[in-house]
Each structure stands twice: as structure tokens, then as C-alpha cells.
The first five atom37 places (N, CA, C, CB, O) and aatype in JSON, in Angstrom:
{
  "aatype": [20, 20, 20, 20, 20, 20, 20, 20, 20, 20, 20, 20, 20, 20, 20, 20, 20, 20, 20, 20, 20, 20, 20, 20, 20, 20, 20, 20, 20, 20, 20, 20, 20, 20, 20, 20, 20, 20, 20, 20, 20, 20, 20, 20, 20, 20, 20, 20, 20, 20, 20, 20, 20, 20, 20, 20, 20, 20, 20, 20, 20, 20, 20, 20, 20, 20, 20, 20, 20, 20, 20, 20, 20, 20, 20, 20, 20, 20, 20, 20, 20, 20, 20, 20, 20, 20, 20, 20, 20, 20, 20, 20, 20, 20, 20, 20, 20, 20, 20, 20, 20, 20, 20],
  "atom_mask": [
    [1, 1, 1, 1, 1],
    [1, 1, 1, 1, 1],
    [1, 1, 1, 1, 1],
    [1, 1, 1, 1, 1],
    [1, 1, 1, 1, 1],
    [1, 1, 1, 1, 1],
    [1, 1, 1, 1, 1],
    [1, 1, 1, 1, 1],
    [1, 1, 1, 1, 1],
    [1, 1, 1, 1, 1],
    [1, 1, 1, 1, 1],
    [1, 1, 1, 1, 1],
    [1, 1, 1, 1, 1],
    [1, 1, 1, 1, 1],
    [1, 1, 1, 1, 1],
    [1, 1, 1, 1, 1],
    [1, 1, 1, 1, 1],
    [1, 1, 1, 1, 1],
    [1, 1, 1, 1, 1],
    [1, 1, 1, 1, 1],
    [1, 1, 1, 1, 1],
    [1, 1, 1, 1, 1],
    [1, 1, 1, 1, 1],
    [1, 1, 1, 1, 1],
    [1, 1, 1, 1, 1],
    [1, 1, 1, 1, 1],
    [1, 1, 1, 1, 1],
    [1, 1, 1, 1, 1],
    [1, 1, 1, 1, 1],
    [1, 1, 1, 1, 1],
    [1, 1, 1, 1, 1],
    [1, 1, 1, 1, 1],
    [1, 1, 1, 1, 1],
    [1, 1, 1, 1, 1],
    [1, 1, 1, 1, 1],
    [1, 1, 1, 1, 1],
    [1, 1, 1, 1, 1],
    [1, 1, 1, 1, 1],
    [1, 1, 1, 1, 1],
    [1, 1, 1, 1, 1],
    [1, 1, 1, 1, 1],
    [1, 1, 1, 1, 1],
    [1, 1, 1, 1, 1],
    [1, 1, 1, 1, 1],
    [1, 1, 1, 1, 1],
    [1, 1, 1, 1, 1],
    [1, 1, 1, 1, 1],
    [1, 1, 1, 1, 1],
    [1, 1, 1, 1, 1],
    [1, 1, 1, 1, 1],
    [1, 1, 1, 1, 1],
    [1, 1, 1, 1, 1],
    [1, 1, 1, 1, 1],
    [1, 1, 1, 1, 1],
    [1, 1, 1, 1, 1],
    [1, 1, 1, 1, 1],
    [1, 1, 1, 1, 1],
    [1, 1, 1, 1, 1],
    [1, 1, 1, 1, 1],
    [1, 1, 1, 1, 1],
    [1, 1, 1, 1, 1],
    [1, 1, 1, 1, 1],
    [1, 1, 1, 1, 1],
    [1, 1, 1, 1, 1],
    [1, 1, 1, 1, 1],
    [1, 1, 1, 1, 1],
    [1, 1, 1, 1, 1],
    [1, 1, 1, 1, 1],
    [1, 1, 1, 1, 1],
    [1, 1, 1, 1, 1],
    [1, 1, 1, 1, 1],
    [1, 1, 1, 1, 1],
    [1, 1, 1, 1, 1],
    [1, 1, 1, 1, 1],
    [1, 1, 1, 1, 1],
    [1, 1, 1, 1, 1],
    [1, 1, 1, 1, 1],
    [1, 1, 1, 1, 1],
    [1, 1, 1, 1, 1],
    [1, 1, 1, 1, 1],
    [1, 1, 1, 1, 1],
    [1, 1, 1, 1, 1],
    [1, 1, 1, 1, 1],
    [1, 1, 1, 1, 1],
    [1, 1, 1, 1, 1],
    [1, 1, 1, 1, 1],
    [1, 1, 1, 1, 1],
    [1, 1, 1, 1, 1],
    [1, 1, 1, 1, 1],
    [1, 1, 1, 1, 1],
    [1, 1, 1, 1, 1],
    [1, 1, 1, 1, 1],
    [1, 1, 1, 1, 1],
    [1, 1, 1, 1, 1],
    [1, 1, 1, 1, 1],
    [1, 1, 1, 1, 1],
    [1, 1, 1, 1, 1],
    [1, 1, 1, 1, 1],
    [1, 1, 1, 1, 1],
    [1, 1, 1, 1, 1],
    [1, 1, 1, 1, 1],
    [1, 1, 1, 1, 1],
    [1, 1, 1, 1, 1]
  ],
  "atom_positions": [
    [[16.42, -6.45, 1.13], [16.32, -7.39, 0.04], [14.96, -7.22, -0.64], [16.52, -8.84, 0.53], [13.97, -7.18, 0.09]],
    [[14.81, -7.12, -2.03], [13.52, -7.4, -2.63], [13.84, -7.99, -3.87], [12.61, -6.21, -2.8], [14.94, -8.16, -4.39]],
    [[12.25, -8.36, -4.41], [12.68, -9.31, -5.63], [11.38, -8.52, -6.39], [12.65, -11.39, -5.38], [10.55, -7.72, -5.93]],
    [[11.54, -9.05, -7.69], [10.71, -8.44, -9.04], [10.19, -9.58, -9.11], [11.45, -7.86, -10.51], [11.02, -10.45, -9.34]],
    [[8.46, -10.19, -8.93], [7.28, -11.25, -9.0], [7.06, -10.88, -10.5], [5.78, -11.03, -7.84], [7.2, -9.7, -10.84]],
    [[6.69, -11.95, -11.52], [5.71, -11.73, -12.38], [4.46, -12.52, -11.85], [6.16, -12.11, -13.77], [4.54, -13.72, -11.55]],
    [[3.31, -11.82, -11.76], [2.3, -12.49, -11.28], [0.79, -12.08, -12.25], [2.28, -12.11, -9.66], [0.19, -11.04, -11.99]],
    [[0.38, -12.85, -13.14], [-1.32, -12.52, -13.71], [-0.81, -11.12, -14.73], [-2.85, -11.91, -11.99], [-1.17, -9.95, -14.69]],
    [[0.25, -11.87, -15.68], [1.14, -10.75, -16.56], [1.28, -9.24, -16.14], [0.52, -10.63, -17.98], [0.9, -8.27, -16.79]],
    [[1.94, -9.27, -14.87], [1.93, -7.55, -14.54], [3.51, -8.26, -13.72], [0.12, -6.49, -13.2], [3.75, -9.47, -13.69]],
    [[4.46, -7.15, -13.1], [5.44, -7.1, -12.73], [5.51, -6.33, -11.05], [6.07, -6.55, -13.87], [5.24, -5.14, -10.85]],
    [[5.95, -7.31, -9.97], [5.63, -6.55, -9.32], [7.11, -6.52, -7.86], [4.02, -6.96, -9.08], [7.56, -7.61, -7.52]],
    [[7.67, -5.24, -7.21], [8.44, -5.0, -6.9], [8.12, -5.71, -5.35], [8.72, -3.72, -7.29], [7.06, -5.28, -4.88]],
    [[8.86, -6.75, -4.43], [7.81, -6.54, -3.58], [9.39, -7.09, -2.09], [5.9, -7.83, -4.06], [10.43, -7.75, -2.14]],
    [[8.9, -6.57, -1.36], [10.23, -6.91, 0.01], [9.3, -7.67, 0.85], [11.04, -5.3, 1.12], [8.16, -7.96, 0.46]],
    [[9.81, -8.05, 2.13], [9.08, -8.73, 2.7], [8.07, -8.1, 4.32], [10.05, -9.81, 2.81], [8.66, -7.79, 5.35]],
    [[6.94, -8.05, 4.22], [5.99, -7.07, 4.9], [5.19, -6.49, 3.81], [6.73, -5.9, 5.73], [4.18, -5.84, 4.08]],
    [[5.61, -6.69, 2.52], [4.64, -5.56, 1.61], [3.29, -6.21, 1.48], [5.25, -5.21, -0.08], [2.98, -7.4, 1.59]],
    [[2.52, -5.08, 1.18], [0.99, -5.51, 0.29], [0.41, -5.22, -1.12], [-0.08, -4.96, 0.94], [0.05, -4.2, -1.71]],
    [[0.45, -6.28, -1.36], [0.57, -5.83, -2.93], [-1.1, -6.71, -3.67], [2.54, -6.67, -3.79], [-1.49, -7.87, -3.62]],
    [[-1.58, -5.66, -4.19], [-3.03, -6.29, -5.52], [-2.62, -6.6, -6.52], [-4.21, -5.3, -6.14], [-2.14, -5.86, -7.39]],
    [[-2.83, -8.49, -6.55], [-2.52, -8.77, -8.11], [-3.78, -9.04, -8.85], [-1.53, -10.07, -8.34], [-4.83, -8.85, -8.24]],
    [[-3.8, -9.45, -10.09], [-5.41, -10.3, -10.86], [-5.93, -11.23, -9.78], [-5.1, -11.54, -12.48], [-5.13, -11.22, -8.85]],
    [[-6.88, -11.96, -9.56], [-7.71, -12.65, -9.05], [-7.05, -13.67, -8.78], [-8.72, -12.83, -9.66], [-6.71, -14.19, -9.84]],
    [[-6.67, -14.29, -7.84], [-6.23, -15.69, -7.92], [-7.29, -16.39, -7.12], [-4.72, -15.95, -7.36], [-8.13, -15.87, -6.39]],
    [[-7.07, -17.81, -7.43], [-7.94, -18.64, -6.87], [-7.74, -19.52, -5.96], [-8.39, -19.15, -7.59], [-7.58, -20.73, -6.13]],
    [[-7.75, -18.55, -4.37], [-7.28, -19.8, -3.38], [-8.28, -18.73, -1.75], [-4.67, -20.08, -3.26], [-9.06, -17.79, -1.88]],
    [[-8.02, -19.1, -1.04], [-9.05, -18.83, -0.12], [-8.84, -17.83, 1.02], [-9.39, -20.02, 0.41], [-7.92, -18.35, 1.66]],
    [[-9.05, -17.06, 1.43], [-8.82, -16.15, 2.6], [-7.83, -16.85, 3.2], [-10.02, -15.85, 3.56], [-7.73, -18.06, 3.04]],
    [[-6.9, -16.06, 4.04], [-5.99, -16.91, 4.84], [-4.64, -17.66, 4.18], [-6.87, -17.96, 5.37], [-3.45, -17.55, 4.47]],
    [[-5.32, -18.42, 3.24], [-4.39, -19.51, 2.64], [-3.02, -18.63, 2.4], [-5.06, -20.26, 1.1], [-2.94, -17.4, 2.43]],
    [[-2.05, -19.48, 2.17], [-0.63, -19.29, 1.85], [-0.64, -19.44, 0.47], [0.37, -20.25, 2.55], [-1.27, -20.42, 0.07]],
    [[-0.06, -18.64, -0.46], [0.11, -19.16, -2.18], [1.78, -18.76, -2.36], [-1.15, -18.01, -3.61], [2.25, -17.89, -1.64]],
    [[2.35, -19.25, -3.05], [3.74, -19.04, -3.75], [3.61, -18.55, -4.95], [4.55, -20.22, -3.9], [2.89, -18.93, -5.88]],
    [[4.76, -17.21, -4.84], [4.88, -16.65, -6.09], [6.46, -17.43, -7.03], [4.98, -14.84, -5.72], [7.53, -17.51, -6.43]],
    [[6.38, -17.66, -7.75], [7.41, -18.88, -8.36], [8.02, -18.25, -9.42], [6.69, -20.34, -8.93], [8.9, -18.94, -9.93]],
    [[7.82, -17.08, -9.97], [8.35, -16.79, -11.07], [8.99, -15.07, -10.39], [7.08, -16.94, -12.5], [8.51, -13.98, -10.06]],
    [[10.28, -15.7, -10.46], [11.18, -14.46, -9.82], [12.15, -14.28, -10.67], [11.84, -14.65, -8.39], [13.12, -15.0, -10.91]],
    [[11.64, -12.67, -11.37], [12.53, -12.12, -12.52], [14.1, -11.71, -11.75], [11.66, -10.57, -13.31], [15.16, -11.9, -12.33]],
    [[14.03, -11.13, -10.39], [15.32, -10.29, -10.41], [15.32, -10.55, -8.68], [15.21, -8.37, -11.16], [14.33, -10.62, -7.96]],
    [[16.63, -10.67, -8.33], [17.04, -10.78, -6.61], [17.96, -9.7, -6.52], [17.86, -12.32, -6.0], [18.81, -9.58, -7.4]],
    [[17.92, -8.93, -5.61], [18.87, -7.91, -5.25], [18.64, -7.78, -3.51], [18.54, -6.4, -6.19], [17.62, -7.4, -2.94]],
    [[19.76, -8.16, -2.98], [20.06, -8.02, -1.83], [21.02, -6.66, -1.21], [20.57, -9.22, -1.66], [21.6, -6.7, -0.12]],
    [[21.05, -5.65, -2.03], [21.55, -4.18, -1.74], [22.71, -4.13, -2.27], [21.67, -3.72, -0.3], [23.22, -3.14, -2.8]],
    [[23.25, -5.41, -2.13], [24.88, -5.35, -3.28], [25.1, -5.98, -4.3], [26.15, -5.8, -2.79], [25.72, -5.53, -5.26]],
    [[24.54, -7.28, -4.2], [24.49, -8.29, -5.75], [22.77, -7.99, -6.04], [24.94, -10.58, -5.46], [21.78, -7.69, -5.37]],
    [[23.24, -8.36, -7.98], [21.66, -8.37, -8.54], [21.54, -9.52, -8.83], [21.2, -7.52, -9.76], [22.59, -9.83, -9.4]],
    [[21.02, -10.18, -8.79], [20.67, -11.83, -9.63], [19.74, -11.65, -10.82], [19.73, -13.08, -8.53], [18.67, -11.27, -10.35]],
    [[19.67, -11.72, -11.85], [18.76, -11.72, -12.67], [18.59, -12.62, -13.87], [18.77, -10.67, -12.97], [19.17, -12.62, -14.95]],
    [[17.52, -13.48, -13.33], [16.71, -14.26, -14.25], [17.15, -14.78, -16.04], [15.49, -13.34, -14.25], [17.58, -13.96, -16.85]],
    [[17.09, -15.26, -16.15], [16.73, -15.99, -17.4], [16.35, -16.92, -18.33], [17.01, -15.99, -17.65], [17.09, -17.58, -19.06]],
    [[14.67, -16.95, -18.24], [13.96, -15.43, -17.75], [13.27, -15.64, -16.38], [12.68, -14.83, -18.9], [12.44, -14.83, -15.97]],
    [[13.63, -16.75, -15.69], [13.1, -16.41, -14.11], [14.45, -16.57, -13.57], [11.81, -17.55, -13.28], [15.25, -16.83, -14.47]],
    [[15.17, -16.46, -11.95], [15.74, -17.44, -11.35], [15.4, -18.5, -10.23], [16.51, -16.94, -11.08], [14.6, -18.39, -9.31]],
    [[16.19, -19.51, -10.54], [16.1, -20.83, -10.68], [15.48, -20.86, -8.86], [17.78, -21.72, -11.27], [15.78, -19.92, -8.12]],
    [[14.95, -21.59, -8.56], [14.69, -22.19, -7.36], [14.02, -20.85, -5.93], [16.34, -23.02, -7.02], [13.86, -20.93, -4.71]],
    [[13.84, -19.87, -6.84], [13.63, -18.76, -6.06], [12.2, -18.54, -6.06], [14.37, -17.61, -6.51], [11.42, -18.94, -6.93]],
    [[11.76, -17.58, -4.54], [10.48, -17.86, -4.94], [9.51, -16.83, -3.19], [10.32, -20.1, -5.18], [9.79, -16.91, -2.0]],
    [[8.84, -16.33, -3.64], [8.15, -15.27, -1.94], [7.19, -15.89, -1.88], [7.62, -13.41, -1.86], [6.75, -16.48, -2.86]],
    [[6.7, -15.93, -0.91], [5.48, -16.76, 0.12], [4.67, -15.56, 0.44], [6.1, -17.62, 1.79], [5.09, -14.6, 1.07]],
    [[3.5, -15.69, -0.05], [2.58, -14.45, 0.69], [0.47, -15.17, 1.17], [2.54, -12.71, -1.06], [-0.32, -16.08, 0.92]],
    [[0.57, -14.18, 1.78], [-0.95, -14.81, 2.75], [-1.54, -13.88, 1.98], [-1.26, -14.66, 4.75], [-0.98, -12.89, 1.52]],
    [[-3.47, -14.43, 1.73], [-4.58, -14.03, 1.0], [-5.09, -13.12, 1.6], [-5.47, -14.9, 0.73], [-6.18, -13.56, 1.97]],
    [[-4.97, -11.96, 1.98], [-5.72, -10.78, 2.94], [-7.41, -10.53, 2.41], [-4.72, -9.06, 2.72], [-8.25, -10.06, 3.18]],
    [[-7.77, -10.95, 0.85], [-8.9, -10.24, 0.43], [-9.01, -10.11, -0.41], [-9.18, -9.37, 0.68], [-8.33, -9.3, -1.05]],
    [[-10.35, -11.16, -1.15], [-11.06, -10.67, -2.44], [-11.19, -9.16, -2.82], [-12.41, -11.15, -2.39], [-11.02, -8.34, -1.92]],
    [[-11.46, -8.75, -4.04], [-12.84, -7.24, -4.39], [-12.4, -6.67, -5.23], [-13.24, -5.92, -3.28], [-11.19, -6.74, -5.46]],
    [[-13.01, -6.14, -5.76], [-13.63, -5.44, -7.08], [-12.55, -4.18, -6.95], [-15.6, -4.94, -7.0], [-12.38, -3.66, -5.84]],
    [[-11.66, -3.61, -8.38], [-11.17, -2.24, -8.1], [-12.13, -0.9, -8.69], [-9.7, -2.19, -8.78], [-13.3, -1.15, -8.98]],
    [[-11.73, 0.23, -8.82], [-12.52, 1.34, -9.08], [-13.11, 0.94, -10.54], [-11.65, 2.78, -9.0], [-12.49, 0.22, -11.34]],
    [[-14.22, 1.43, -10.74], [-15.38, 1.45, -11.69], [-14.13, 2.04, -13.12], [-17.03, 2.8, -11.05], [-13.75, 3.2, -12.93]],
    [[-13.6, 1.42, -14.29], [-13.3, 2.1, -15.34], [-14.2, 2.23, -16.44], [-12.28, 1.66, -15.72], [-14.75, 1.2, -16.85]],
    [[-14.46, 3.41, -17.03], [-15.72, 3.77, -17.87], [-14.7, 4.16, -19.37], [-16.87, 5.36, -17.02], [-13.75, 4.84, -19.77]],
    [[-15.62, 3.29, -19.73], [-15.43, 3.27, -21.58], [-16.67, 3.96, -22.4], [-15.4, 1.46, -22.26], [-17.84, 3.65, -22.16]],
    [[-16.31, 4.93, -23.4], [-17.19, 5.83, -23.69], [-16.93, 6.29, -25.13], [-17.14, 6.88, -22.72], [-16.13, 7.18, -25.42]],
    [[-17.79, 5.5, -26.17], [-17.47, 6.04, -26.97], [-18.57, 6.79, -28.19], [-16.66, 5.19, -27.25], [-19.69, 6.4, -28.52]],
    [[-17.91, 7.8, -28.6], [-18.81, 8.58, -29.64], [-18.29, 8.86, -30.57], [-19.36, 9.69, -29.35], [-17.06, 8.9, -30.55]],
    [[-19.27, 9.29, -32.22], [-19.1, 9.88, -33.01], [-19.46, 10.88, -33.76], [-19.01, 9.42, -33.27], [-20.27, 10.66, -34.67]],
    [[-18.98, 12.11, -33.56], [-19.64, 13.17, -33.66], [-20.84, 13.58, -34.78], [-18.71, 13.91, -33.7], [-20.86, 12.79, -35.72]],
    [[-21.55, 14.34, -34.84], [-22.54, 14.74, -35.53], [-23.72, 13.29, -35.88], [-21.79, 15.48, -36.85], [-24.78, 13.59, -36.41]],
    [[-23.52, 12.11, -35.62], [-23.94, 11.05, -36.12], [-24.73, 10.33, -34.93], [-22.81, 10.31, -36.74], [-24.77, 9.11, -34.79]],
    [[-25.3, 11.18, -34.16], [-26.11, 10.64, -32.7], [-25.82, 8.84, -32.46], [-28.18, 10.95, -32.93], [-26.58, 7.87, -32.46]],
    [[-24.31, 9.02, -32.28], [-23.79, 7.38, -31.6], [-23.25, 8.17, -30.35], [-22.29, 6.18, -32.64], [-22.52, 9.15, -30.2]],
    [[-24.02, 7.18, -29.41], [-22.84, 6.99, -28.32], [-23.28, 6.11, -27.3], [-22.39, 8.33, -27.6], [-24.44, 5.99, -26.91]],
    [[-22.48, 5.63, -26.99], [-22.37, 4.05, -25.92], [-21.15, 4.82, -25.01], [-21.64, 2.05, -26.98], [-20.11, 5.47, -25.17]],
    [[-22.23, 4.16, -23.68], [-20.97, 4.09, -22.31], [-21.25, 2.69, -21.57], [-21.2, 5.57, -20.9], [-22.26, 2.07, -21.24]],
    [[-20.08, 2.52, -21.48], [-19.99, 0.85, -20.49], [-18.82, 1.45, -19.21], [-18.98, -1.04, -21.78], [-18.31, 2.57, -19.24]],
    [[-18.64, 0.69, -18.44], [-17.89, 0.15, -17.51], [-17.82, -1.12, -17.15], [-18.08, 0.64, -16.64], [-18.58, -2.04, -17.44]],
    [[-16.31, -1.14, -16.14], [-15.79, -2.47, -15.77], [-15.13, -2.22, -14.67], [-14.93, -3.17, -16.75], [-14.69, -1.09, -14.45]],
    [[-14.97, -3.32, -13.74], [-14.49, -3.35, -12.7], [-13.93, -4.73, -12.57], [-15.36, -2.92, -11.8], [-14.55, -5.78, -12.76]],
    [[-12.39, -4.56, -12.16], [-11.69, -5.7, -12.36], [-11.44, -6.5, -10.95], [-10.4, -5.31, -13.08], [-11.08, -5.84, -9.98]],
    [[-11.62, -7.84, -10.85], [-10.84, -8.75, -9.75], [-9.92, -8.41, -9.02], [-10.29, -9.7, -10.17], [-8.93, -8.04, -9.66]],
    [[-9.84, -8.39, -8.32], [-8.31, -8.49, -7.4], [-8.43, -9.18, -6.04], [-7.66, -6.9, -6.99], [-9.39, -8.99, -5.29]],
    [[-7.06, -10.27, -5.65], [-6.38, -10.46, -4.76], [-5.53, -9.79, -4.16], [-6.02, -11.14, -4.93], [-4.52, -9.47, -4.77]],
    [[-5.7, -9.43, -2.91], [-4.52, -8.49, -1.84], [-3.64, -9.71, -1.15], [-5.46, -7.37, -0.28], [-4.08, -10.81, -0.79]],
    [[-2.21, -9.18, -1.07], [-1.82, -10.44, -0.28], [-0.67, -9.59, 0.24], [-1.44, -12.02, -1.14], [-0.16, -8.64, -0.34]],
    [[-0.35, -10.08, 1.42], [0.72, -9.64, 1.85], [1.91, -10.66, 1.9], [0.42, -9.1, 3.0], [1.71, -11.81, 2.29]],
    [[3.42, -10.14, 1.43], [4.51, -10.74, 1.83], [5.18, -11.38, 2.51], [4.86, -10.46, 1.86], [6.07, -10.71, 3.05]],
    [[5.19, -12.5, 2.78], [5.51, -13.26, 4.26], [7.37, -13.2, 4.43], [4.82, -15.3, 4.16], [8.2, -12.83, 5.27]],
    [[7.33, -13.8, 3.11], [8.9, -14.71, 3.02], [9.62, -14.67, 1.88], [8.79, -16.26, 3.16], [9.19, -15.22, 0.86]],
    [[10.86, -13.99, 1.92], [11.56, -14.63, 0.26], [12.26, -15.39, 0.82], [12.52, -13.68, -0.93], [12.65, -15.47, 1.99]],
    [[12.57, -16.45, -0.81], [13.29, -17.24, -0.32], [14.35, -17.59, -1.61], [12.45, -18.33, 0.32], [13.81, -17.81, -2.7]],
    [[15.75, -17.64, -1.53], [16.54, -17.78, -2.32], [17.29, -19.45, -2.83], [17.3, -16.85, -1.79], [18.15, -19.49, -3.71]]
  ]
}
């Protein structure tokens, strides 16, 4: 069985045991959070799908860990005209692992 999470506008495929990095959420090591917005249920023979969530459905996953992902570098120039700027960014993330779906 797995279900399709929308979580921190990204889409994410997830069964139960998985580990999955979403945007930052705000709750504490350990803690339990609910994912509530469940686009699609498929249990290997029926699909259930949303519109645009379904109703009363919903995976349970534990906070494994704040941190920072890889350094992305923005760089921009224009030739012959001695411009150029470089920045980077490094984005938030929550790890959590899958506890429970629940239908």
C-alpha cells in the first residue's frame, strides 16, 4: 500500500517504513506530525484518488532531524561588461520517517 502526501508544495510517494525530506516543519525531534492532505490511495488493486485530497485519509510519521541541504550556487554574468555576482543557498529540511497510513 502507498499513498501520494502533498506536503510544503512538493508531492511525495511514501509506504509505510519510508524516509522521506520535506520543507522545514515546525515541531520537535521525536514528535509525531500528520500528513492530512492525501492526493491518491492505492492498495495494489484499487486506486482512490482525491478530489483534490481524499476524505478522512491521512500517514503518521516521526521527526528523525533538522538540517540544511547541499549548498545551491547562483551565478550570474554578463559578458564583456565586468558584472558578475555569485550567491548561494541552502535550504531547510525535515526528515521523517513513516509510521502509519491510515484510511
Amino acid at each position: 500500500m502507498f499513498m501520494i502526501v502533498e506536503q510544503g508544495g512538493f508531492q511525495f510517494k511514501v509506504s509505510q517504513g519510508d524516509t522521506i525530506r520535506v520543507p522545514l516543519i515546525n515541531a520537535e525531534k521525536g514528535q509525531e506530525v500528520t500528513l492530512d492532505k492525501v492526493l491518491l490511495i492505492s492498495d495494489g488493486e484499487a486506486v482512490t484518488v482525491g478530489t483534490p485530497v481524499v476524505a478522512g485519509a491521512q500517514a503518521k510519521a516521526t521527526v528523525l532531524e533538522h538540517g540544511k541541504g547541499d549548498k545551491v550556487l547562483i551565478i550570474k554574468k554578463r559578458r564583456r561588461e565586468d558584472y558578475k555576482r555569485k550567491n548561494g543557498h541552502r535550504q531547510d529540511f525535515t526528515k521523517l520517517q513513516i509510521t502509519a497510513l491510515a484510511v
